[in-house]
VEXTORLO-709979 format. One record per residue: residue number from 0; residue in three letters; chain; z, y, x of N, C-alpha, C in turn. Coordinates in pm, whole numbers, m for minus. Layout:
<atoms>
<atom k="NUM" r="ALA" c="A" n_up="Z" n_north="Y" n_east="X" ca_up="Z" ca_north="Y" ca_east="X" c_up="Z" c_north="Y" c_east="X"/>
...
</atoms>
This chain:
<atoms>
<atom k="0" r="UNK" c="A" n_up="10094" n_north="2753" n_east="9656" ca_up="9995" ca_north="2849" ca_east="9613" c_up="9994" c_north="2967" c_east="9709"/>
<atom k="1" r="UNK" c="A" n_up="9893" n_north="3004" n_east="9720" ca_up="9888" ca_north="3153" ca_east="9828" c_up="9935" c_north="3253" c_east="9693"/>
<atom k="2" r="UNK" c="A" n_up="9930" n_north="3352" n_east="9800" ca_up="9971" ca_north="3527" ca_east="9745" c_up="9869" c_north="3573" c_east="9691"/>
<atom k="3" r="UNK" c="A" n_up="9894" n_north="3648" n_east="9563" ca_up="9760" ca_north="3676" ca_east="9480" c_up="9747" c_north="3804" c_east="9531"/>
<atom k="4" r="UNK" c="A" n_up="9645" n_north="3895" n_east="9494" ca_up="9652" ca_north="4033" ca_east="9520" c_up="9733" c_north="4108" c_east="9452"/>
<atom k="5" r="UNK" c="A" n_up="9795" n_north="4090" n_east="9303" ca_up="9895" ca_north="4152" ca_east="9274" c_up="9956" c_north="4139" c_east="9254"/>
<atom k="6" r="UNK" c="A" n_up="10029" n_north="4035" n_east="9363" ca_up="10151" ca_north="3968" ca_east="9417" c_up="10190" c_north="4036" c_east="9551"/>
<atom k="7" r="UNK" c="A" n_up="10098" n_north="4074" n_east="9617" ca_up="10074" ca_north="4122" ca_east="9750" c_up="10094" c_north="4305" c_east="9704"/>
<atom k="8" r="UNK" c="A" n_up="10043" n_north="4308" n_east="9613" ca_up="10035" ca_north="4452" ca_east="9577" c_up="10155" c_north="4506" c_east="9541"/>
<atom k="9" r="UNK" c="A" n_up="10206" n_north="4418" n_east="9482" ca_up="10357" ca_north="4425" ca_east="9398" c_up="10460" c_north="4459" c_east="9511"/>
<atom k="10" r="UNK" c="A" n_up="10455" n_north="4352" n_east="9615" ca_up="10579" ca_north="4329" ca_east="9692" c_up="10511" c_north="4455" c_east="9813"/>
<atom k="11" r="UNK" c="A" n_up="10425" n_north="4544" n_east="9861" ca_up="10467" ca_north="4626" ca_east="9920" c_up="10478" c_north="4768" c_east="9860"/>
<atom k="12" r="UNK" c="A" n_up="10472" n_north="4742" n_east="9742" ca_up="10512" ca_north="4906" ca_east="9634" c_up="10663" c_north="4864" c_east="9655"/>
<atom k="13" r="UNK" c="A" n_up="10700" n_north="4767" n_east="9617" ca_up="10882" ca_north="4724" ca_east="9608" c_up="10911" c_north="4796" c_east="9775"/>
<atom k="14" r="UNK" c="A" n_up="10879" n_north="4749" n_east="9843" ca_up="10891" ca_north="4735" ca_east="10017" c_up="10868" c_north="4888" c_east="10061"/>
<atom k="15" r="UNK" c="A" n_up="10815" n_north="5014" n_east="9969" ca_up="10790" ca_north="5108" ca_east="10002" c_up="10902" c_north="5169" c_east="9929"/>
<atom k="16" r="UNK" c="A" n_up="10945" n_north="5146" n_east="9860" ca_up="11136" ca_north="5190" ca_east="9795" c_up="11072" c_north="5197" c_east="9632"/>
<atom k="17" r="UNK" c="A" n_up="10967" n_north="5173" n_east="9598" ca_up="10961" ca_north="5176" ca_east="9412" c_up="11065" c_north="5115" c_east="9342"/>
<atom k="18" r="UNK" c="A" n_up="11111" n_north="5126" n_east="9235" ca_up="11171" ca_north="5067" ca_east="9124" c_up="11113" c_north="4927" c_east="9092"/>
<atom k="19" r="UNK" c="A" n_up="11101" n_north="4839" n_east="9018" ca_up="11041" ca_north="4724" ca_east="8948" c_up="10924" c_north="4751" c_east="8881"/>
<atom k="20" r="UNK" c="A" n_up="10950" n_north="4850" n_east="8768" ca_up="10874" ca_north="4893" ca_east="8662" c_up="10749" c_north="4927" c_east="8749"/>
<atom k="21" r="UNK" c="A" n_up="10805" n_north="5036" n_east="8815" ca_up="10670" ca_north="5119" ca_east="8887" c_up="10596" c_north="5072" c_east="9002"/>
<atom k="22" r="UNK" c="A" n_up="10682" n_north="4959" n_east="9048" ca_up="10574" ca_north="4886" ca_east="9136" c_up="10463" c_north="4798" c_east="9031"/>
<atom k="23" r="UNK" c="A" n_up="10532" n_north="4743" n_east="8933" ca_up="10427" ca_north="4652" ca_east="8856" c_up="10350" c_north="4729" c_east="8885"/>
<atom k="24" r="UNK" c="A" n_up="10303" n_north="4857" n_east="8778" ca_up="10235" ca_north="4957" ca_east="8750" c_up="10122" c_north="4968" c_east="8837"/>
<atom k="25" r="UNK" c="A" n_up="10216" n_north="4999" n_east="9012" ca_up="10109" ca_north="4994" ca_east="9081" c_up="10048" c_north="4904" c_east="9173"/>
<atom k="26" r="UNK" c="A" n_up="10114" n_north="4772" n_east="9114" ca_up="10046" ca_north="4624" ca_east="9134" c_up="9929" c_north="4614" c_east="9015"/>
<atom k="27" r="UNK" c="A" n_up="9918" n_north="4684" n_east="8895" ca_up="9789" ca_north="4724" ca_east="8820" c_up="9840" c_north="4626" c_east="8689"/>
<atom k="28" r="UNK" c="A" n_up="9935" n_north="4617" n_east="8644" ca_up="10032" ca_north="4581" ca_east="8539" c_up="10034" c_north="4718" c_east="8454"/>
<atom k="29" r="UNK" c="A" n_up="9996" n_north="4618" n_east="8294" ca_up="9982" ca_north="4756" ca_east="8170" c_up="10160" c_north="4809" c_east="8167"/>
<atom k="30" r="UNK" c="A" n_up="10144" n_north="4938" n_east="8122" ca_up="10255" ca_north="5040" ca_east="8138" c_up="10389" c_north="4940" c_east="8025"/>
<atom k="31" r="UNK" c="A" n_up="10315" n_north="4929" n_east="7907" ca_up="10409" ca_north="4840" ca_east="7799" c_up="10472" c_north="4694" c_east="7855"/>
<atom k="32" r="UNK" c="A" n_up="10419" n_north="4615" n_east="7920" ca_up="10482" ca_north="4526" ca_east="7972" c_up="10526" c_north="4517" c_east="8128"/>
<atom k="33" r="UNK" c="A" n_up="10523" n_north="4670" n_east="8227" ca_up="10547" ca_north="4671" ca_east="8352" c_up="10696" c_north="4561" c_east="8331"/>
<atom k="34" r="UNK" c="A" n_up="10791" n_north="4641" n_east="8307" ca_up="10931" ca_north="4559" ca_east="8315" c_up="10939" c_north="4460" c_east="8317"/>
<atom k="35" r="UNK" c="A" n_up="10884" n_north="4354" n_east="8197" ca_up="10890" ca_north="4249" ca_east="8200" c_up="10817" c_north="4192" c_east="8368"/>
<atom k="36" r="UNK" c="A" n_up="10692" n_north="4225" n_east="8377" ca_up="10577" ca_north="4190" ca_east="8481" c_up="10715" c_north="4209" c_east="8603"/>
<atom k="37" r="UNK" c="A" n_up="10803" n_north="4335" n_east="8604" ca_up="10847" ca_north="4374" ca_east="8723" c_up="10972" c_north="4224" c_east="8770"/>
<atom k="38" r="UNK" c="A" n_up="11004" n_north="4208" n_east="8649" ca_up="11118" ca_north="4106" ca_east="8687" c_up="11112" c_north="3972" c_east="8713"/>
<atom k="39" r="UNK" c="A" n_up="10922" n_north="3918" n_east="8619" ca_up="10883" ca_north="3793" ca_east="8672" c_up="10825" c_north="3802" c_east="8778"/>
<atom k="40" r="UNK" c="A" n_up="10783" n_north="3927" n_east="8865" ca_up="10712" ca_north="3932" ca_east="9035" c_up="10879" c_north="3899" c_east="9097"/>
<atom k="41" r="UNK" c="A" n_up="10917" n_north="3997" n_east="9060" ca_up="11061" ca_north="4004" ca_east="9185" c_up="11125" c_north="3860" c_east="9191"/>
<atom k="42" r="UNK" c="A" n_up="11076" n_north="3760" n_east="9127" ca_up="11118" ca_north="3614" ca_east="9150" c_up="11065" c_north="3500" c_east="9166"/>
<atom k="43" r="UNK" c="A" n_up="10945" n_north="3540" n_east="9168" ca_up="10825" ca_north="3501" ca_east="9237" c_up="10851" c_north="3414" c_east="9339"/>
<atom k="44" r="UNK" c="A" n_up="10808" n_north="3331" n_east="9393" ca_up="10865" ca_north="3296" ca_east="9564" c_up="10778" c_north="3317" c_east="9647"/>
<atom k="45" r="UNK" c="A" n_up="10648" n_north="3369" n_east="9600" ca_up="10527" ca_north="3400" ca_east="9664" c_up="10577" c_north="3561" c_east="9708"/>
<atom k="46" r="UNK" c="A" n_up="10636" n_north="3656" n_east="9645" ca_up="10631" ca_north="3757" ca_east="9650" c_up="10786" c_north="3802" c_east="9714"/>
<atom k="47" r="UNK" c="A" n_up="10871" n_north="3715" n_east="9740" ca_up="10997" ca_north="3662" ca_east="9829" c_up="10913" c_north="3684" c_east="9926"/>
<atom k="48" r="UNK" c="A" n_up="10889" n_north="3552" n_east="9983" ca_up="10844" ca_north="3550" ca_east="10144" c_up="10728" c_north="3660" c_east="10184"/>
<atom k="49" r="UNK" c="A" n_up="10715" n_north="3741" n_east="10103" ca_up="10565" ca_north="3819" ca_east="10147" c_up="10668" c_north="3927" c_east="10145"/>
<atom k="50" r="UNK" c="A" n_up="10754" n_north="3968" n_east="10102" ca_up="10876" ca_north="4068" ca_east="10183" c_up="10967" c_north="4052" c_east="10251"/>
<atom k="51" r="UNK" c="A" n_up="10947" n_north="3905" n_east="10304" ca_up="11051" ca_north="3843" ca_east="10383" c_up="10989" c_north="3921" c_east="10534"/>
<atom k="52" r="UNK" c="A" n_up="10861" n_north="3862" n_east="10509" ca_up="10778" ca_north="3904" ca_east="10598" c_up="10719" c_north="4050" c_east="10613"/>
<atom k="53" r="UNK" c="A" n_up="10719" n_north="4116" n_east="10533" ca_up="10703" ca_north="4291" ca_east="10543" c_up="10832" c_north="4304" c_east="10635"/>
<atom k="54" r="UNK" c="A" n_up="10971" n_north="4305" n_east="10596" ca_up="11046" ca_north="4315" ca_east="10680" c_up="11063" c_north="4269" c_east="10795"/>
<atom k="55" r="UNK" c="A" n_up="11016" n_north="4147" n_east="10842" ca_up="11022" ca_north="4133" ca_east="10943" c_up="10941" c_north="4232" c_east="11060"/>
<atom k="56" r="UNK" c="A" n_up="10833" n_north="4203" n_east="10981" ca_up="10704" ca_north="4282" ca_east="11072" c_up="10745" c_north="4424" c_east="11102"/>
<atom k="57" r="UNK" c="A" n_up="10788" n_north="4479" n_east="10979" ca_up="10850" ca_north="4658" ca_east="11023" c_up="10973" c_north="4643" c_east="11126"/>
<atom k="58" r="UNK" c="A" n_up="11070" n_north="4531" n_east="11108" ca_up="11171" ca_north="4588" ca_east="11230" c_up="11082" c_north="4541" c_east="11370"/>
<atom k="59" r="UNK" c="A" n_up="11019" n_north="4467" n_east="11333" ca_up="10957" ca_north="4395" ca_east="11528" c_up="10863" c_north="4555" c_east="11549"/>
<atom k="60" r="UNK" c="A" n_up="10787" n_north="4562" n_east="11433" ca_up="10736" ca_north="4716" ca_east="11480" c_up="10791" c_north="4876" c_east="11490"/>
<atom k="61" r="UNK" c="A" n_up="10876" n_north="4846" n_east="11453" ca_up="10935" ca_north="4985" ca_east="11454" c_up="11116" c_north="4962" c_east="11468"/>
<atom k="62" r="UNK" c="A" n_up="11165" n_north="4918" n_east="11603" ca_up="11307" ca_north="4843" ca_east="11608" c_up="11380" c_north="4953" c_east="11603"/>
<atom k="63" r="UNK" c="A" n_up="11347" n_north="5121" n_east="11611" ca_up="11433" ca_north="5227" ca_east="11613" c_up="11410" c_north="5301" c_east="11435"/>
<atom k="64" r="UNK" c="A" n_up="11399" n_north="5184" n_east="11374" ca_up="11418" ca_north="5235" ca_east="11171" c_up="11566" c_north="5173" c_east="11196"/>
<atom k="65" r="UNK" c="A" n_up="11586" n_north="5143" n_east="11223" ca_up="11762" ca_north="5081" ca_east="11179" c_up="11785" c_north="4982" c_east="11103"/>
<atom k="66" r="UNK" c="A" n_up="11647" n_north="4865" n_east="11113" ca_up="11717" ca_north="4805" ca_east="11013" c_up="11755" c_north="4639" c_east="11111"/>
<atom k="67" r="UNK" c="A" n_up="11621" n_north="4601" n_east="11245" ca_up="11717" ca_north="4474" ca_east="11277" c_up="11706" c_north="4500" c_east="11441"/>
<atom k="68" r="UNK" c="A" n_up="11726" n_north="4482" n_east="11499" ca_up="11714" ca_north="4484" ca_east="11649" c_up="11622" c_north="4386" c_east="11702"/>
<atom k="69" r="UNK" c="A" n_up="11496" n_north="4430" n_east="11821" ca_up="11443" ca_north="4323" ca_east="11849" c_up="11539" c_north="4208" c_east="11903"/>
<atom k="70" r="UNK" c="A" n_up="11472" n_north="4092" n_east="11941" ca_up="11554" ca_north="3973" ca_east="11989" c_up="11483" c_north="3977" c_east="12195"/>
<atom k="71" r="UNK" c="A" n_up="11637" n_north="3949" n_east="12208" ca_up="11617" ca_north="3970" ca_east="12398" c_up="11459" c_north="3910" c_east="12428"/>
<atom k="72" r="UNK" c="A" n_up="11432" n_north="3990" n_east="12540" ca_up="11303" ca_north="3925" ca_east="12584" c_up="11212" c_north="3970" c_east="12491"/>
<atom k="73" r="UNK" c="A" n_up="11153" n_north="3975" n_east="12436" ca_up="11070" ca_north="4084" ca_east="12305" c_up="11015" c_north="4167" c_east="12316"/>
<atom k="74" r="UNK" c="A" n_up="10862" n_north="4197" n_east="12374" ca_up="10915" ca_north="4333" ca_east="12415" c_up="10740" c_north="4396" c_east="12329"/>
<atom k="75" r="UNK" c="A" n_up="10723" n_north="4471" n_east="12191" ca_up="10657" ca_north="4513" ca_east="12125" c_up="10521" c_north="4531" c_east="12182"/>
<atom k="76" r="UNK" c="A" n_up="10509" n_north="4647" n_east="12316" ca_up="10420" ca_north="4663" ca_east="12366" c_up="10331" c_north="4525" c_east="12430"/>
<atom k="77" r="UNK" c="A" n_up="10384" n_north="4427" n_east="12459" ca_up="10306" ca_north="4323" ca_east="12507" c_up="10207" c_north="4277" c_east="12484"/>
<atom k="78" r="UNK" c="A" n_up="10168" n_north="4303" n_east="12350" ca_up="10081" ca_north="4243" ca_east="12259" c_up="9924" c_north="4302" c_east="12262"/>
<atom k="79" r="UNK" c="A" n_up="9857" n_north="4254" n_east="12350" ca_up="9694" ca_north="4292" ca_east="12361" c_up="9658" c_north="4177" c_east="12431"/>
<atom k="80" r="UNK" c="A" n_up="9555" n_north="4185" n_east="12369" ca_up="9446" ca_north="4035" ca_east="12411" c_up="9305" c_north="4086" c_east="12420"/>
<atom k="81" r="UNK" c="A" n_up="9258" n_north="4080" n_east="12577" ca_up="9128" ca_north="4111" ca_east="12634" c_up="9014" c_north="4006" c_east="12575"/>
<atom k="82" r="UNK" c="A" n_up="9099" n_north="3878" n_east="12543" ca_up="9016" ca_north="3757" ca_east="12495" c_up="9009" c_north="3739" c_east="12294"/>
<atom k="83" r="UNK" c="A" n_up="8930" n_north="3718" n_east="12268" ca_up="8976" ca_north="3719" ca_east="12104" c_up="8998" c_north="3585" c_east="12074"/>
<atom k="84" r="UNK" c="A" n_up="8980" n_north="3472" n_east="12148" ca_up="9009" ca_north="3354" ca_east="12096" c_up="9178" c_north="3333" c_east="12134"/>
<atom k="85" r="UNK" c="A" n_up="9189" n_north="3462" n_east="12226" ca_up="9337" ca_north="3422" ca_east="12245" c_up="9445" c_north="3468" c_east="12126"/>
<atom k="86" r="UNK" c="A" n_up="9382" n_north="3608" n_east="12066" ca_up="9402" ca_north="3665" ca_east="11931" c_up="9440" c_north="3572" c_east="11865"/>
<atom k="87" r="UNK" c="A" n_up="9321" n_north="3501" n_east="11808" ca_up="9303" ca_north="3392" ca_east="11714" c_up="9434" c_north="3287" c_east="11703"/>
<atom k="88" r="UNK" c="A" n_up="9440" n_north="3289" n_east="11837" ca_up="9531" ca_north="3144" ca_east="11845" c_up="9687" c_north="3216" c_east="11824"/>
<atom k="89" r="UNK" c="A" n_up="9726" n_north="3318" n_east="11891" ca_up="9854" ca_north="3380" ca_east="11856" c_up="9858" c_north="3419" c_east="11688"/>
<atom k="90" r="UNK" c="A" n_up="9762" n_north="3449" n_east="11631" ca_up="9812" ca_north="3478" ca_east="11477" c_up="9801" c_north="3318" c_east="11424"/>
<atom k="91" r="UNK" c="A" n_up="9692" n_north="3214" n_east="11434" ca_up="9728" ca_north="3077" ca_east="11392" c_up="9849" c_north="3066" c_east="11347"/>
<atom k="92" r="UNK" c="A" n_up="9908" n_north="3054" n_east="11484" ca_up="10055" ca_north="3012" ca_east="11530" c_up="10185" c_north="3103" c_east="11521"/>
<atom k="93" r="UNK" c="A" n_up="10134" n_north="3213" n_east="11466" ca_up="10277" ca_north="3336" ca_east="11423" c_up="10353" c_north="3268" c_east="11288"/>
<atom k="94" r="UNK" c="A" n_up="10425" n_north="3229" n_east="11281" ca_up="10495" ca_north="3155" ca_east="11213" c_up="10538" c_north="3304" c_east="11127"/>
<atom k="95" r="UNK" c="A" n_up="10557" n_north="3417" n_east="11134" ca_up="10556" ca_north="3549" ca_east="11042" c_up="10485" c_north="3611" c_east="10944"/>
<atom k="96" r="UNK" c="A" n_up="10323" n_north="3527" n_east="11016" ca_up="10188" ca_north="3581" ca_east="10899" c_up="10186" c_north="3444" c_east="10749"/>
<atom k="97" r="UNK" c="A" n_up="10146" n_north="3483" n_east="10690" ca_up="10139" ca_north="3417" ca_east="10535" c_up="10046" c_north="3336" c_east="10580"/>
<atom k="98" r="UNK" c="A" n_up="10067" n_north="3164" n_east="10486" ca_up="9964" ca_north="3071" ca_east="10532" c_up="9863" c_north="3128" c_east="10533"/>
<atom k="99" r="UNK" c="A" n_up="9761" n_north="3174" n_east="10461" ca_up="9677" ca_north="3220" ca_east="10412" c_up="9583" c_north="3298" c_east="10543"/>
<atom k="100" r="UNK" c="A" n_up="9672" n_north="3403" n_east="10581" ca_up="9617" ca_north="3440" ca_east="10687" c_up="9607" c_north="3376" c_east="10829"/>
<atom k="101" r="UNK" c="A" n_up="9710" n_north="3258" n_east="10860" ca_up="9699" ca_north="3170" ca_east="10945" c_up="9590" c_north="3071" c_east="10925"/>
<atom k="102" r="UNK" c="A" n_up="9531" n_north="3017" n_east="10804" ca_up="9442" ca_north="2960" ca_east="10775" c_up="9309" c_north="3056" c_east="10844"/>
<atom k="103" r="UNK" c="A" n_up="9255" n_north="3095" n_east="10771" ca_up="9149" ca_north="3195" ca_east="10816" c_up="9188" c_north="3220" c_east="10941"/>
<atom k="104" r="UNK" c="A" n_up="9288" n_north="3264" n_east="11013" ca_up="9262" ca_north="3285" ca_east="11174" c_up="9268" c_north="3150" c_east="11265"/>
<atom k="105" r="UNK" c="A" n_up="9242" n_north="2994" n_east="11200" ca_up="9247" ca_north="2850" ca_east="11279" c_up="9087" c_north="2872" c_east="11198"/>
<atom k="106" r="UNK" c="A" n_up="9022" n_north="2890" n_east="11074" ca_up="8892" ca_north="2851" ca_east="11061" c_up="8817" c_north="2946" c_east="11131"/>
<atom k="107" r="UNK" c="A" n_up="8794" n_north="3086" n_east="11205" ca_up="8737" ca_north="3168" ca_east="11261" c_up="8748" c_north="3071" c_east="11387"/>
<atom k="108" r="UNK" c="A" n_up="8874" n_north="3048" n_east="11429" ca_up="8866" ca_north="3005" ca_east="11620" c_up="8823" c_north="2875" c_east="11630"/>
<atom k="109" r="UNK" c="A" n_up="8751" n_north="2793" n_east="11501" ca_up="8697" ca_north="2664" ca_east="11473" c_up="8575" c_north="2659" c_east="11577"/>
<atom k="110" r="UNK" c="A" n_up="8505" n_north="2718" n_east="11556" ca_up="8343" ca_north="2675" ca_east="11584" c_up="8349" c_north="2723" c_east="11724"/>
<atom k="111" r="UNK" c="A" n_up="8436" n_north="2778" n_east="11821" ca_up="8484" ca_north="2808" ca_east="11906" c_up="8541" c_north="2705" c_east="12017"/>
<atom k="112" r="UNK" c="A" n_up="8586" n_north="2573" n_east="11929" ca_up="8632" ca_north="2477" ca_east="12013" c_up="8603" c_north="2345" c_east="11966"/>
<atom k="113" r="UNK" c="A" n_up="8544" n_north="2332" n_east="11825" ca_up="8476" ca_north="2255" ca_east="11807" c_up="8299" c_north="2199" c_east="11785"/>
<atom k="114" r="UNK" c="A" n_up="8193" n_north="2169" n_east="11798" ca_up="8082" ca_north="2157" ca_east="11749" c_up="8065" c_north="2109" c_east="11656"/>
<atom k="115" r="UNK" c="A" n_up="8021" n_north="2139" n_east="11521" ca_up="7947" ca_north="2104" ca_east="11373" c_up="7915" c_north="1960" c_east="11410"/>
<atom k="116" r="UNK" c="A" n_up="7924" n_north="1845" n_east="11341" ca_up="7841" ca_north="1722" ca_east="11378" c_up="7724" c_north="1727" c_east="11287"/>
<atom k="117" r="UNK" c="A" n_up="7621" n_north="1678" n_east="11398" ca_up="7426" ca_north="1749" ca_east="11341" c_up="7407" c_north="1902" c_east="11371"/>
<atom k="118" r="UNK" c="A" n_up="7504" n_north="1976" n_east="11458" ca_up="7446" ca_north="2126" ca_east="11481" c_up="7347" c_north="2085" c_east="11588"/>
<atom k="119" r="UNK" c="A" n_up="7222" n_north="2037" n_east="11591" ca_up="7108" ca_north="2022" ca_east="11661" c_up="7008" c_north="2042" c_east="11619"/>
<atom k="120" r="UNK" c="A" n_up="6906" n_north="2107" n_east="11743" ca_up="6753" ca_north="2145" ca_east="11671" c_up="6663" c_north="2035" c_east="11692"/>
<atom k="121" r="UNK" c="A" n_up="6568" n_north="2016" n_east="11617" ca_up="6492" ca_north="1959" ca_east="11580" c_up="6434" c_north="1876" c_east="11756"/>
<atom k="122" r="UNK" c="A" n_up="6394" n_north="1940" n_east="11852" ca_up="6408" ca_north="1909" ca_east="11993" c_up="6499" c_north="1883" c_east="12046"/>
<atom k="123" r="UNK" c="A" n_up="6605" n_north="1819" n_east="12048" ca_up="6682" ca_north="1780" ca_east="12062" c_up="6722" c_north="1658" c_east="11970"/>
<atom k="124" r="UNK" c="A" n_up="6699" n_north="1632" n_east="11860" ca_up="6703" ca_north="1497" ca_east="11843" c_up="6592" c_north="1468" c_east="11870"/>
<atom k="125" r="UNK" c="A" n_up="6457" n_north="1485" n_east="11881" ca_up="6365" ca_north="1424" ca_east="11941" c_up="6416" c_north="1331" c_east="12086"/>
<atom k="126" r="UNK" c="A" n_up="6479" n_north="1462" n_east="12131" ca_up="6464" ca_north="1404" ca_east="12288" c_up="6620" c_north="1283" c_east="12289"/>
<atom k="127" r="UNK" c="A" n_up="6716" n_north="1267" n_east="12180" ca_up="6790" ca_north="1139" ca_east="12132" c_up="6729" c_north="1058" c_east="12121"/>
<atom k="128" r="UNK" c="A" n_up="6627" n_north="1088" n_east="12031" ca_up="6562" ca_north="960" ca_east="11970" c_up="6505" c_north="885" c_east="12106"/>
<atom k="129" r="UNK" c="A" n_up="6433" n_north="977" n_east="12193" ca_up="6335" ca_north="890" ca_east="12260" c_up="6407" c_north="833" c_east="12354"/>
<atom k="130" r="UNK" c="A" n_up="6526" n_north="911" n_east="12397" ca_up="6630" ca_north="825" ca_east="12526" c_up="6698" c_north="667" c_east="12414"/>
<atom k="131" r="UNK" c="A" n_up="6715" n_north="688" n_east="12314" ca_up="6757" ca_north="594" ca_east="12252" c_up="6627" c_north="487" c_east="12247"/>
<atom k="132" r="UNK" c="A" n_up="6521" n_north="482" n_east="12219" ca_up="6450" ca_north="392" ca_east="12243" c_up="6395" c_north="360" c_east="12389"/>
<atom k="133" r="UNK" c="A" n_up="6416" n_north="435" n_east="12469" ca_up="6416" ca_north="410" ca_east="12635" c_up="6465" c_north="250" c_east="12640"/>
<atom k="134" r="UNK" c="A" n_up="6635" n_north="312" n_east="12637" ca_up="6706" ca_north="197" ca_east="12676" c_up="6753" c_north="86" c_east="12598"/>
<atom k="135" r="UNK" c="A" n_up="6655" n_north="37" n_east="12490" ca_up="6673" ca_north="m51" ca_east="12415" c_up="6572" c_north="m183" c_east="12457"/>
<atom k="136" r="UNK" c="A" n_up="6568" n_north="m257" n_east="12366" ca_up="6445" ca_north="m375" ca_east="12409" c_up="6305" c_north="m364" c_east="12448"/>
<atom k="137" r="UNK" c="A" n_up="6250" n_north="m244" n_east="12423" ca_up="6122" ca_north="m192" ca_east="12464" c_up="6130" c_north="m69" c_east="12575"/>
<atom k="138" r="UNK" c="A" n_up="6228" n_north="m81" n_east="12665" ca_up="6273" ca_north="m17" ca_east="12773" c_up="6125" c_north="m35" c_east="12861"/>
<atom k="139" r="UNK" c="A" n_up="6081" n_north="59" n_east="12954" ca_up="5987" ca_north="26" ca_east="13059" c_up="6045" c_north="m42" c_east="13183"/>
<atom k="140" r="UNK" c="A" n_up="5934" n_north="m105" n_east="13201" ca_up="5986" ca_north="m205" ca_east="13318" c_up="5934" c_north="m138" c_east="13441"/>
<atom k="141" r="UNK" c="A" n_up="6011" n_north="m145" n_east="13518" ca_up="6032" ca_north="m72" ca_east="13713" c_up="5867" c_north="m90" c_east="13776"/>
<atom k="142" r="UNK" c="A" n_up="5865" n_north="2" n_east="13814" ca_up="5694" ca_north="2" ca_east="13858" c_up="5698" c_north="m106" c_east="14002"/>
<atom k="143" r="UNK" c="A" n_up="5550" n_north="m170" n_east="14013" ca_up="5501" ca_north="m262" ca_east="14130" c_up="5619" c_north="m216" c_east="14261"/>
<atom k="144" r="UNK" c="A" n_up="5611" n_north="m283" n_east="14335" ca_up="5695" ca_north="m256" ca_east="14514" c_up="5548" c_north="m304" c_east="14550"/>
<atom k="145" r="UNK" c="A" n_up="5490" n_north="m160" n_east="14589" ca_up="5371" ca_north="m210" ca_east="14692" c_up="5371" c_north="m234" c_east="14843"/>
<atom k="146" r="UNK" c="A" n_up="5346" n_north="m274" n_east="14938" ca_up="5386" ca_north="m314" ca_east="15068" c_up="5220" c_north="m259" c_east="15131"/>
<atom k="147" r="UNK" c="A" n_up="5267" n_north="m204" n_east="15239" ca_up="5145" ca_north="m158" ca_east="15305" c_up="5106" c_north="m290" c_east="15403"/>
<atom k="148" r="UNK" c="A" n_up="4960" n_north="m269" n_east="15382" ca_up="4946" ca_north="m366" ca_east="15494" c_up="4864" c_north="m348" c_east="15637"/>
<atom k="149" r="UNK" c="A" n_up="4901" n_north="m424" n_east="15728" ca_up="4832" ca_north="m358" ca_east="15858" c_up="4791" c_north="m420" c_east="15940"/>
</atoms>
């Protein structure tokens, strides 16, 4: 299952230092049952890996909070793309972003490297059709070899 919105909502109120209660709250959970709401999010597994991944993303972005060290070779600033299909293809493939958002960034860079089958205008299958009956049994036959004479 993907991450709901107040699953998503939940786990970065937690990720911002809230309590349980008060993140429900401001995941949009009624005040009388926050607690309960707070203790069935926090075990969630949807709402696990979506702070697995907040954390990750804050130490790669910010490696002087103290909490992990980048990894050798790493180096934060690197990251700009003059091309957007090249965008596309690095978040696909970030094994850090939530399926969800890897989905949507492989269906955007779709139509990009693939063609629709039938994305054709109306002139253009015309001009199929007629090469297709060209070279079939009613093909034209090679004009006369005329020979001059003298």
């Amino acid at each position: 299952m993907s991450l709901t919105n107040q699953q998503r909502l939940y786990a970065e109120a937690r990720f911002a230092g809230l309590g349980k209660k008060d993140a429900a709250m401001a995941a949009g959970c009624p005040e009388k049952t926050a607690s309960q709401a707070g203790s069935r999010l926090e075990k969630h597994s949807n709402v696990i890996a979506h702070l697995a991944r907040l954390k990750a993303n804050e130490s790669d972005s910010n490696p002087a909070a103290g909490r992990d060290p980048l990894p050798a070779g790493i180096n934060p600033k690197a990251e700009f793309y003059d091309d957007p299909m090249e965008l596309l293809k690095s978040q696909m493939n970030n094994p850090l972003l939530d399926p969800k958002t890897r989905i949507q960034a492989a269906t955007a860079l779709l139509p990009y490297m693939h063609q629709k089958q039938g994305e054709s205008g109306k002139k253009e299958k015309a001009d199929d059709a007629a090469q297709d009956a060209v070279t079939g049994r009613f093909k034209m036959s090679a004009p006369p070899q005329l020979a001059l004479i003298k």
